[in-house]
Each structure stands twice: as structure tokens, then as C-alpha cells.
SEDRENGU-441185 format. One line per 4 residues: number of its first residue (from 1); their letters; for each residue x, y, z of N, C-alpha, C. Coordinates in Angstrom, 3 decimals, decimal comma, padded with zeros to 6 digits. Example, Ala and Ser with C-alpha at 12.3 -4.5 7.8 and 13.67 -1.06 7.14 Angstrom:
BEGIN
1> AS> 013,190:-005,690:007,800:012,300:-004,500:007,800:013,200:-003,300:007,800; 012,850:-002,250:007,080:013,670:-001,060:007,140:012,900:000,030:007,870
***
This chain:
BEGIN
1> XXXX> 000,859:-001,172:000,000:000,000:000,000:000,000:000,904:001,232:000,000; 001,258:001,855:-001,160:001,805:002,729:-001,234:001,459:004,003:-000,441; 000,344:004,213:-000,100:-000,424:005,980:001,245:000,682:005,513:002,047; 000,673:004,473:002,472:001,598:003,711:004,178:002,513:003,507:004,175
5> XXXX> 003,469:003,000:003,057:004,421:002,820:003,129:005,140:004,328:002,773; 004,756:005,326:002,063:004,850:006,419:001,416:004,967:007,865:002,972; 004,117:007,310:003,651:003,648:008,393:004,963:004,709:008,175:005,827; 005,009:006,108:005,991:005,968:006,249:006,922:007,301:006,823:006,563
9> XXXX> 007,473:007,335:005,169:009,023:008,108:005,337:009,104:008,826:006,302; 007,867:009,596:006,390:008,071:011,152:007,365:007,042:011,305:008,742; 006,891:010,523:008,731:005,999:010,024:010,438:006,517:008,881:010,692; 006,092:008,636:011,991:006,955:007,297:012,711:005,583:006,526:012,897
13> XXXX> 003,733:006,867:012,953:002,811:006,170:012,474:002,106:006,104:012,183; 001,797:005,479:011,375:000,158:005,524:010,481:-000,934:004,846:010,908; -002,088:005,099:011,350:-002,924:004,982:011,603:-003,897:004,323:010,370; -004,889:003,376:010,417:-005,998:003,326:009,509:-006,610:002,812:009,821
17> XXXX> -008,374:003,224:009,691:-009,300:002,525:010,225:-010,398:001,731:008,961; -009,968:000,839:009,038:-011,278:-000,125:008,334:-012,405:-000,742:008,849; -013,135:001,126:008,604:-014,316:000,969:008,257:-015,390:000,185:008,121; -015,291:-001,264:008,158:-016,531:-002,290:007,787:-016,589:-002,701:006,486
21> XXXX> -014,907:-002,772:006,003:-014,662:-003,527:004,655:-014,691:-004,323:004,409; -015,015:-005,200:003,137:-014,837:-006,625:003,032:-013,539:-006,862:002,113; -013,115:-006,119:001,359:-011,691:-006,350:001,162:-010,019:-006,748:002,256; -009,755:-006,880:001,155:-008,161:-007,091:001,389:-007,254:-006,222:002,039
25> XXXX> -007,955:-004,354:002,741:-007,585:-003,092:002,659:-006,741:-003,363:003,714; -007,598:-003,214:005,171:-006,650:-003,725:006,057:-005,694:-004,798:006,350; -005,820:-006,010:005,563:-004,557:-006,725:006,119:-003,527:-005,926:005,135; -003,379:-005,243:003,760:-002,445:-004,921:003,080:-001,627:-003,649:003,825
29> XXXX> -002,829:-003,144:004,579:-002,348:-001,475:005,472:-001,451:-002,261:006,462; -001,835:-002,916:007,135:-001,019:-003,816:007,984:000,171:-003,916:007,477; 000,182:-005,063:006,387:001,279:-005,912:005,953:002,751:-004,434:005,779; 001,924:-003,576:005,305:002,737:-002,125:005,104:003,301:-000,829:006,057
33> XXXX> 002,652:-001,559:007,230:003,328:-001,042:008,311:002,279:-000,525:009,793; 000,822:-000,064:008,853:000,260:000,412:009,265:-000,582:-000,030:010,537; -000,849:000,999:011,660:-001,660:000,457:013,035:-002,986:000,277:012,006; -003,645:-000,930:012,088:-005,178:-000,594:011,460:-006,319:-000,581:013,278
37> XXXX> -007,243:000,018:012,847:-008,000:000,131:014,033:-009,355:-000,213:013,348; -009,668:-001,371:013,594:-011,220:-002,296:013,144:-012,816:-001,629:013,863; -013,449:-000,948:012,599:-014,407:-000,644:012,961:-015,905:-001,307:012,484; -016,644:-002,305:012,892:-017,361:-003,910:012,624:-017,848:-003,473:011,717
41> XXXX> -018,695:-001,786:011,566:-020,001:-001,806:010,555:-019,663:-000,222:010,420; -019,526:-000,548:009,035:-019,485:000,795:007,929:-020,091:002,178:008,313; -019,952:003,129:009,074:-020,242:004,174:010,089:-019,979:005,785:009,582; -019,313:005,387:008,355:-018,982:006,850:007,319:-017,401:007,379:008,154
45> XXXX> -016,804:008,370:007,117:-015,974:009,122:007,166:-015,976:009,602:008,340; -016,633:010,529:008,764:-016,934:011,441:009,840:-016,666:010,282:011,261; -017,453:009,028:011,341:-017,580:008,443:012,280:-015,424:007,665:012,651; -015,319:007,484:011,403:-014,102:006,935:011,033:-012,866:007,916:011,614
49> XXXX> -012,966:009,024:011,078:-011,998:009,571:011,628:-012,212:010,247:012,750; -012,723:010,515:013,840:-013,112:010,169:014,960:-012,904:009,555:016,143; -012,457:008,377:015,175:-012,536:006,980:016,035:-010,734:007,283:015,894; -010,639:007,822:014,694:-009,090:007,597:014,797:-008,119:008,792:015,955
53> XXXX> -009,228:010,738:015,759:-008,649:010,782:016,440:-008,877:010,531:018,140; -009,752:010,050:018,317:-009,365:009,449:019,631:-008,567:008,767:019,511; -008,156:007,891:018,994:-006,758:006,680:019,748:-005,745:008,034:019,519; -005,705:008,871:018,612:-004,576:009,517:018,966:-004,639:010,627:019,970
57> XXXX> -005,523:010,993:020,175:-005,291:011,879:022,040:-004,995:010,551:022,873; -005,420:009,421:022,815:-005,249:008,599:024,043:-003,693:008,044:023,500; -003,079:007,726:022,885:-001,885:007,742:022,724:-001,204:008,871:023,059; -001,237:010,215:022,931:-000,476:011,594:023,310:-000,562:012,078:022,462
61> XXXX> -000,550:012,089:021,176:-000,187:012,552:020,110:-000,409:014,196:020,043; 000,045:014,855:019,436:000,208:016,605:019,522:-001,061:016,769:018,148; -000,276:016,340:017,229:-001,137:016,672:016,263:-001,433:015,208:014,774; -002,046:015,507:014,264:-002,509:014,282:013,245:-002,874:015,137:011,905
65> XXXX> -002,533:014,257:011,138:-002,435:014,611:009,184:-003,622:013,687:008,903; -004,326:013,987:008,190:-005,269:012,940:007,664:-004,902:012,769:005,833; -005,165:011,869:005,472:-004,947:011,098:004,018:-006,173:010,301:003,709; -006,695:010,212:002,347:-007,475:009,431:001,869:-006,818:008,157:001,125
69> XXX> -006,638:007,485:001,310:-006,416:005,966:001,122:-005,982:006,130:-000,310; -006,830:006,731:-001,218:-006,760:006,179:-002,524:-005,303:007,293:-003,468; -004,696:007,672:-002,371:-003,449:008,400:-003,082:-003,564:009,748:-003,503
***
């Protein structure tokens, strides 16, 4: 997955949440480096990133970049 492997040059991590996919998305975000964070049932954008930045206040994080998957 080139977004992930591409992001981690210049961040130390990538985050991605799959959404309630039935593809291949998340294990490939995985395989590429990426934290994936499993969300059961398809909940939209808005709900998605959300979800993401909470884990990153509860991790510490200062600030977060968002990216759309498709490059």
C-alpha cells in the first residue's frame, strides 16, 4: 500500500481505520506497516476519523495529518 508505506518516510505512524470492509484493505495497510484500528459496521468518514482521532489523544499525540487511502 503505497499511502503507508509512502507516509511512513516522514511520520513514525500511520494509523488506519477499516471501516466495515470486506476487502483485502486492512490486512495490506497492515502488511505495510500500518496500526489498522477495526471498525465492525461501515459508520462513514466522519464516524471513522473520529474513532481515529481518539486513539490519537489517548496515545499523546500533539497533532494528526489525515490522508485518503486512494493516493
Amino acid at each position: 500500500m503505497d499511502v503507508v508505506t509512502g507516509t511512513l518516510k516522514h511520520v513514525p505512524v500511520v494509523m488506519v481505520a477499516d471501516d466495515g470492509s470486506d476487502d483485502n484493505t486492512a490486512a495490506c495497510a497492515k502488511e505495510a506497516g500500518a496500526e489498522v484500528i477495526k471498525i465492525e459496521k461501515n459508520s462513514g468518514k466522519g464516524h471513522a476519523l473520529k474513532t481515529l482521532f481518539l486513539r490519537a489523544i489517548d496515545e499523546g499525540f500533539d497533532a494528526v495529518i489525515t490522508m485518503d487511502a486512494d493516493g
